[in-house]
N, C-alpha and C positions, 0 to 999 in steps of 0.2 A: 594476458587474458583477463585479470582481476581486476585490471583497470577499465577495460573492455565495460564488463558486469557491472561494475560503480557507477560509470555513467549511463548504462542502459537504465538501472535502477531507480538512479535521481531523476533521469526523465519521467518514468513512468509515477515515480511520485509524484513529481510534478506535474502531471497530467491527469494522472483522477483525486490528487490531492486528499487522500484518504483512505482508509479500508471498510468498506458495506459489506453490511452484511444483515439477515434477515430472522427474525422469531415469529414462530407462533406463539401464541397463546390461546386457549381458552377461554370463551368468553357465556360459552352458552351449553349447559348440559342437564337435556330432560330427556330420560329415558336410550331411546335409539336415536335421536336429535341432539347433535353436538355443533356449536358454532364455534370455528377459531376467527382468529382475526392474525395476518399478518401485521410487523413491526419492522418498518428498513431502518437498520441503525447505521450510523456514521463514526468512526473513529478518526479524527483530524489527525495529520500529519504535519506537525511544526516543519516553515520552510527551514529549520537550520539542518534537519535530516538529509533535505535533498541538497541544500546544497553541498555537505558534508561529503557527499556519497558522490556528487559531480567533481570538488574541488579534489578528493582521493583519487577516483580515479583519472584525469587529467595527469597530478603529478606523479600517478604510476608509470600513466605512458612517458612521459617526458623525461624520466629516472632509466625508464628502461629505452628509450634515445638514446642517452648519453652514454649508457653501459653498451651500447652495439657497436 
């Protein structure tokens, strides 16, 4: 099952290649008039994570082959 999870995982890194995510801020405040502004930020995910996470789980399943 943890092998399973490994490579569902590395795929999905490897497919939005990242974690977004979003802030406001304030940008504008007079009185009862308040402007934000949204911010999408991006945190990269180095490929050695996914592959890490595909190459683990592979040799889980393959560990758990041999032990059946």
């Amino acid at each position: 099952m943890v092998g399973i999870v490994l490579i569902l995982l590395g795929v999905i890194a490897r497919a939005y290649q990242g974690i977004t995510y979003t802030t406001h801020k304030k940008v504008l405040d007079i009185g009862l008039i308040q402007g934000t502004k949204e911010e999408h930020q991006t945190i990269p995910l180095p490929p050695v994570i996914e592959g890490m996470a595909l190459i683990g789980g592979v040799a889980l399943l393959i560990a758990r082959g041999k032990d059946a």
